[in-house]
PLY file of the C-alpha trace (Angstrom):
ply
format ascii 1.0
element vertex 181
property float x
property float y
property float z
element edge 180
property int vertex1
property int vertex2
end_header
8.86 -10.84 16.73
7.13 -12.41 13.58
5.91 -10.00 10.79
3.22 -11.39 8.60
2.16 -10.02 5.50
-0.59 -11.74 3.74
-1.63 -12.29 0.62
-1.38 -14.77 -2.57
1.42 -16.24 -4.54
2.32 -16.14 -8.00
2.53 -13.38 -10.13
-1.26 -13.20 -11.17
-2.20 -11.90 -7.51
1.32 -9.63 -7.32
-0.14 -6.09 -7.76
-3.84 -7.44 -6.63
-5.61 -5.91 -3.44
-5.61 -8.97 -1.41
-1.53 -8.82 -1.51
-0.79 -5.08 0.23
0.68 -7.24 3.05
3.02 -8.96 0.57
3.73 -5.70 -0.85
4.83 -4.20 2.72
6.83 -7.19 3.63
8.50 -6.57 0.19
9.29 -3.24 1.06
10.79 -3.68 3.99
13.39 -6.03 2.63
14.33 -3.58 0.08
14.63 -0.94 2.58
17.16 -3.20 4.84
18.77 -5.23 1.56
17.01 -8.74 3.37
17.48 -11.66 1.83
15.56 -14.78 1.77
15.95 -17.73 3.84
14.01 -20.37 3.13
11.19 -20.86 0.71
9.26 -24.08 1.32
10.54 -25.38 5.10
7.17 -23.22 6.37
5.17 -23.22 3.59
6.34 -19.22 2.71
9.12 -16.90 1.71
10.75 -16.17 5.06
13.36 -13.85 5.76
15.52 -12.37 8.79
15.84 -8.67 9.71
18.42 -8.06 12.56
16.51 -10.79 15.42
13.15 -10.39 14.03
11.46 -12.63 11.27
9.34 -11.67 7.73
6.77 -13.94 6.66
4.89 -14.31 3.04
3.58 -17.25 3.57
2.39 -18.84 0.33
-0.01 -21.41 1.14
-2.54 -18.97 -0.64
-4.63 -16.79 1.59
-7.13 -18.81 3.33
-4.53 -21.55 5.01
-1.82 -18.69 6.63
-2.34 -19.70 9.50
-0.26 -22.97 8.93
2.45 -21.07 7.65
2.35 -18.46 10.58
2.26 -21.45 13.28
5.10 -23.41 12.03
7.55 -19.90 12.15
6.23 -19.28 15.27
6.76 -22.82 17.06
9.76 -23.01 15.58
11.59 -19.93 16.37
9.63 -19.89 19.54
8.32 -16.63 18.81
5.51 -14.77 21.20
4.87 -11.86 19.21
3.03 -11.74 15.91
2.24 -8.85 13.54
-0.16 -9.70 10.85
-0.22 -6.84 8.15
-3.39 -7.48 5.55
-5.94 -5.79 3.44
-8.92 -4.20 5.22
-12.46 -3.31 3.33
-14.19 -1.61 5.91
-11.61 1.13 5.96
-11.36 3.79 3.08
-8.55 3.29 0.82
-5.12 4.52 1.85
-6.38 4.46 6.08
-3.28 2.68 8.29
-4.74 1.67 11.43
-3.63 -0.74 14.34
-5.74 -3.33 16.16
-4.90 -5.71 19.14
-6.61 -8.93 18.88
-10.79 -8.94 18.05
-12.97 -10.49 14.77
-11.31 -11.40 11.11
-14.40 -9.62 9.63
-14.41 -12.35 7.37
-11.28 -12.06 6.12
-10.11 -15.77 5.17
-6.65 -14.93 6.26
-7.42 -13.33 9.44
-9.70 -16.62 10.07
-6.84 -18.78 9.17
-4.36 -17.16 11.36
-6.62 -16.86 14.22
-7.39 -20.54 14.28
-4.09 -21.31 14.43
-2.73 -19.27 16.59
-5.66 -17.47 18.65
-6.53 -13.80 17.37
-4.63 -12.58 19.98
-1.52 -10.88 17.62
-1.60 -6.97 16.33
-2.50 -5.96 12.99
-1.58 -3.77 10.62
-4.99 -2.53 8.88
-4.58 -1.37 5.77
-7.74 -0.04 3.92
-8.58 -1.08 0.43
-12.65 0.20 0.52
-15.48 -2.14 -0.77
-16.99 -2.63 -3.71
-20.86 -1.64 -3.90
-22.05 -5.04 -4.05
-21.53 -7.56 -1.37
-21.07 -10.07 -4.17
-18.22 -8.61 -5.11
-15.78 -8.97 -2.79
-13.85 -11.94 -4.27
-13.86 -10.05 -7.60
-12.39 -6.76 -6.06
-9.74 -8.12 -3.67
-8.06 -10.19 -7.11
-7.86 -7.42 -8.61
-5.41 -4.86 -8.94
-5.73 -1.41 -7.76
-7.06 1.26 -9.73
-5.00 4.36 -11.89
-5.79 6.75 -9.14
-4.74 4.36 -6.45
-1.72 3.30 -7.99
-0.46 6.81 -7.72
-0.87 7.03 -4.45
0.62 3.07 -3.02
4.38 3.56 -2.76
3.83 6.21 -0.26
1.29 4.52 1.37
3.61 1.18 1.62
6.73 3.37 2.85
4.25 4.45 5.58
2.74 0.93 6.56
6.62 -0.67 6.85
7.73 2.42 8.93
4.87 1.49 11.23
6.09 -2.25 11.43
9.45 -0.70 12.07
8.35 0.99 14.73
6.55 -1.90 16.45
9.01 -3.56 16.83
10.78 -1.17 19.06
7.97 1.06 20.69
4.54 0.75 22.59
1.83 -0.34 20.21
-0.36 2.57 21.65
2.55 5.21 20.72
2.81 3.56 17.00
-0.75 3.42 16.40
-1.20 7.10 17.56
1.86 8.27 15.35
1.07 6.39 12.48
-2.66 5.57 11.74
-4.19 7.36 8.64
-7.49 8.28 7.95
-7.65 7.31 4.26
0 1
1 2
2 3
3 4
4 5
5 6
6 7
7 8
8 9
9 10
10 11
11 12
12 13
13 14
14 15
15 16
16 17
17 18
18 19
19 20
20 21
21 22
22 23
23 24
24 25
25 26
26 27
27 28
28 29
29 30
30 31
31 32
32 33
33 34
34 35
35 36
36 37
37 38
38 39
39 40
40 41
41 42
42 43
43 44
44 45
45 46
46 47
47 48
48 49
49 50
50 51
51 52
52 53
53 54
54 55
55 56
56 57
57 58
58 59
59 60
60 61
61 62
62 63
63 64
64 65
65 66
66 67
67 68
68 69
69 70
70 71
71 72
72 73
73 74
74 75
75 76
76 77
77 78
78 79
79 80
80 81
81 82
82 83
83 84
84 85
85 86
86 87
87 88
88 89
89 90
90 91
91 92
92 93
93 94
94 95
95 96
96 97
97 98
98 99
99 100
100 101
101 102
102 103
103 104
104 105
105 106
106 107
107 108
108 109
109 110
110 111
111 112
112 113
113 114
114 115
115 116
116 117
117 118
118 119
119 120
120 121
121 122
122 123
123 124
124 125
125 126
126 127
127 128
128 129
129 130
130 131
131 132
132 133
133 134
134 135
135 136
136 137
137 138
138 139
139 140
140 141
141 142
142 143
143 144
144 145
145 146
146 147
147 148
148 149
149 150
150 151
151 152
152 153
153 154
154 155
155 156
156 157
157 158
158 159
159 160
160 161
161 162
162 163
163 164
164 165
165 166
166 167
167 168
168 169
169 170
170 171
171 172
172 173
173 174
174 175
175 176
176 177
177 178
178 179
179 180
């Protein structure tokens, strides 16, 4: 199985909203000591846990899906996870999803033209700013005070669920583990 997380490289998007999937895939190499295998051979940080594969790929968010593809046709991998920001959910919600829309996400768009939408998700809710014409601005940006209080837990939770996955019935995961926000 793949696990994605997406989000943005470099250390000016590190602690943004858009990079929760980084920040998941991050914690669940410190919580199994992973190290890094390659860096550039598929365009993202990739790393091994037991005979499953972590992905940040770091072709920024809106061209993932080239990253994801060249993992997956070259491990010969069926499954994907994709674990990413979500603004129609409240912040601090966990929920699951098989396949369906990106909702405009670029990422989602990117992965799902590459590799069909067909792969589960990991939603994990960020909330929206007031103003449509603010989305750009408030997924760059990092989380607020309050927030920030509250995100380690919420990560610990969101790589337990990818644990899971990987061993159990999506339905059983996402009926353990989704949170309201």
């Amino acid at each position: 199985m793949l696990l994605v997380g997406l989000g943005n490289p470099g250390s000016a998007y590190a602690l943004t909203r858009h990079n929760i999937g980084f920040m998941v895939i991050d914690e669940l190499c410190r919580r199994h000591s992973i190290q890094n295998i390659s860096k550039s051979s598929f365009e993202g940080e990739l790393f091994k846990m037991g005979s499953h594969f972590l992905l940040k790929p770091t072709t920024f968010m809106n061209l993932s899906g080239r990253s994801i593809l060249a993992v997956k046709n070259f491990y010969k991998i069926d499954d994907v996870i994709v674990i990413h920001d979500d603004l129609d959910l409240p912040f601090g919600a966990l929920r699951f999803k098989k396949g369906g829309g990106h909702g405009g996400h670029n990422g989602l768009k990117s992965a799902d033209a590459a590799i069909s939408p067909e792969y589960i998700r990991i939603r994990m809710g960020i909330g929206k700013p007031e103003y449509k014409s603010q989305v750009s601005e408030y997924v760059l940006h990092s989380f607020s005070i309050e927030e920030q209080s509250k995100i380690s837990e919420w990560i610990v939770k969101a790589a337990i669920a990818a644990e899971m996955l990987l061993v159990h019935p999506y339905a059983e995961v996402a009926s353990k583990c989704s949170i309201k926000g």
